[in-house]
Residue, then its C-alpha position, 0 to 999 in steps of 0.5 A: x174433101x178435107x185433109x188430115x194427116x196419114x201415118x206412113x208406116x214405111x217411114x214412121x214420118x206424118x205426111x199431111x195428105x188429102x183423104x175424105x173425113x169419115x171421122x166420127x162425131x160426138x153427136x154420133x157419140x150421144x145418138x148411140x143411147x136412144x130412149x136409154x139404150x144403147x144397142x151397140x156399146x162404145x169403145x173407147x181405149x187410151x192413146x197418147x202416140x201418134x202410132x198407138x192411136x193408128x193401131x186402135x183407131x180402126x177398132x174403136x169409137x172414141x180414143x182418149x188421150x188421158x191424164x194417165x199419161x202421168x203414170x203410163x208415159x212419164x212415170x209420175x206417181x199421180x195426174x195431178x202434175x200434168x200440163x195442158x201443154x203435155x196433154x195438147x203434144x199428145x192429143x195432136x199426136x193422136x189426131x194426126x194417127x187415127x181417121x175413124x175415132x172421136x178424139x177426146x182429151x183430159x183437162x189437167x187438175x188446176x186448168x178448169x176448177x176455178x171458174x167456167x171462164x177458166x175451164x174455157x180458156x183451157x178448152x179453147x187452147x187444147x182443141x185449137x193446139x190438138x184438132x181434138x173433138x172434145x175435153x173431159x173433165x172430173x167431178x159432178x154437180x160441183x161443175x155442172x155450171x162449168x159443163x152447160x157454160x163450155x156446152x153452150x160455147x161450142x165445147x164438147x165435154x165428156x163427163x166423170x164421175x165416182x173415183x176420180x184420180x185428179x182427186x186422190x189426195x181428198x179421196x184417200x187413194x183409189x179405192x171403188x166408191x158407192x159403197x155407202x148410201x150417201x156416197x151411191x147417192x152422190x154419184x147418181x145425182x152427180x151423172x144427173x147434173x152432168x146430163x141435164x148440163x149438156x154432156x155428151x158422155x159420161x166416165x163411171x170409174x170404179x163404182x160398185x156395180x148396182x150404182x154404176x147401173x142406176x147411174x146409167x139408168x138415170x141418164x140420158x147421155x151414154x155412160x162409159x164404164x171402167x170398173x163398173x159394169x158390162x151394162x154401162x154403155x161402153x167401156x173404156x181401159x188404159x192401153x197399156x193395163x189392157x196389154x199387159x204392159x205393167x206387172x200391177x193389174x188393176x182388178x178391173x182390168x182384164x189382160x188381154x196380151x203379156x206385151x212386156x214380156x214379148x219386149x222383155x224377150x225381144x231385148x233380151x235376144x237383141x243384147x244377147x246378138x249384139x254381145x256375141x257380135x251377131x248383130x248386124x249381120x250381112x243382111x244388115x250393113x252395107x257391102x262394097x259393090x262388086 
C-alpha cells in the first residue's frame, strides 16, 4: 500500500488517498520488445494537466509530459524557451492525475547538453519535484555517453532520435529526415548508440519510413514512432493534434475529434444565454427559501 494522489472530479481538488500502486513500470516498458517483437505496441499520448492525464491515463502505456507544452499550453513559437521549472509543475500535475501510466518528462534544451553531470543535476531535480519514472532527451551517438552515465545512476531515459525539435534552428525547420543516404544512416547508428547505452525506449519523429523500420529493426529497446511508421513498437501524438484542438494538422497526424469546434459551439451558446439574460436561470441561483 503506498499513496498517491486521487483526482475527485466532484471537486476537481487533488486529495492525497491511499490506493494499492498498480502503476506501470519502465522495465514493464522495455520487456514488451522481446527478441525484437513487440506483440502489443505501446501507447503513449501527451499530457500536461493533472485532469487531461485522468482522462488518458486508463487508456495508455506511458504519459508524456512534453516540451510541446511550448506551443500547446504557452503559445510559444519553439521548445527552445522551456524550463525544468515548467516541465517539473507540469509532470507533477500528471503524476497526481493518472494511476496506470509510465510518467515520462522532457528535459529542456540547455539543461543537459553540456555534460552528463549537468544532465544529472537536471534529472535529479525533475524526478524528485514531479514523481515522474523517467527523463527524455533529443539526440543520438553525441549523447549516448550522457544516457549510460544517467542509466547507470538510477535514471531512467527514453531516447529521440530524426527530427528533433530542440534542434530546429541547425535543422532548418521540421521537415521529415532520412531521405539521404547519410542523413538514413545517422538516424540508424544514432538508435544504435542510444540502445547499447542503457535506454529503455527510443522516439523515432518524423523519419521517412523505411528508415524508422531499419531503425526498429536495429534495436533492442522498443521504438515509439511519430511520423514513421505503424511497425514501430508504438506510437505516440500530441494530445491536442489528436483531438483536433488546432486547426494546423500535421500530415502525421490523424484527427480523431473537432474538439475546438465543440468548445468553439459551447462558448458561442454560453455568450449568446448570458447576452439575452438567459443565463443563470432558476436552476442556477440561489432562491429565498420559502
Amino acid at each position: 500500500m503506498s499513496t498517491t494522489f486521487k483526482l475527485d472530479t466532484s471537486t476537481s481538488r487533488a486529495n492525497p488517498t491511499p490506493q494499492p500502486m498498480r502503476r506501470l513500470t519502465v522495465p514493464n516498458i522495455r520487456e514488451r520488445k522481446s527478441d525484437g517483437v513487440t506483440h502489443e505496441p505501446l501507447v503513449m499520448l501527451t499530457a500536461y494537466t493533472a485532469r487531461q492525464a485522468q482522462l488518458l491515463d486508463a487508456h495508455c502505456d506511458i504519459l508524456l509530459v512534453g516540451d510541446s507544452l511550448a506551443q500547446v499550453i504557452y503559445g510559444l513559437p519553439t521548445t527552445v524557451p522551456v524550463t525544468l521549472e515548467m516541465m517539473a509543475n507540469h509532470a507533477a500535475a500528471v503524476v497526481r492525475g493518472s494511476y496506470h501510466s509510465v510518467v515520462v518528462v522532457d528535459m529542456p534544451f540547455g539543461t543537459y547538453e553540456a555534460s552528463p553531470q549537468q544532465a544529472f543535476e537536471s534529472a535529479a531535480y525533475l524526478l524528485k519535484t514531479s514523481g515522474a519514472a523517467a527523463v527524455k532527451l533529443e539526440g543520438g551517438t553525441a549523447m549516448a555517453e550522457t544516457v549510460a552515465f544517467l542509466s547507470e545512476r538510477g535514471v531512467p531515459v527514453m531516447g529521440h532520435v530524426g527530427l528533433t525539435p530542440q534542434a530546429v534552428n541547425i535543422l532548418g525547420g521540421y521537415a521529415a529526415r532520412g531521405r539521404s543516404d547519410a542523413e538514413a544512416g545517422k538516424i540508424v547508428s544514432d538508435a544504435k548508440a542510444l540502445d547499447e547505452a542503457g535506454a529503455f525506449a527510443i522516439v523515432i519523429e518524423g523519419v521517412v519510413e523505411p528508415i524508422a523500420i531499419e531503425a526498429t529493426r536495429a534495436v533492442s529497446c522498443p521504438t515509439i514512432g511519430i511520423g514513421a511508421s505503424a511497425r514501430c513498437d508504438g506510437q505516440v501524438l500530441v494530445t491536442e493534434d489528436m483531438l483536433g484542438m488546432f486547426e494546423r494538422v500535421p500530415r502525421f497526424v490523424k484527427r480523431y475529434e473537432d474538439i475546438a469546434a465543440i468548445i468553439g459551439k459551447a462558448a458561442a451558446a454560453y455568450a449568446s444565454d448570458v447576452r439575452s439574460r438567459k443565463f443563470p436561470g432558476t436552476d442556477q441561483t440561489y432562491q429565498p427559501k420559502d
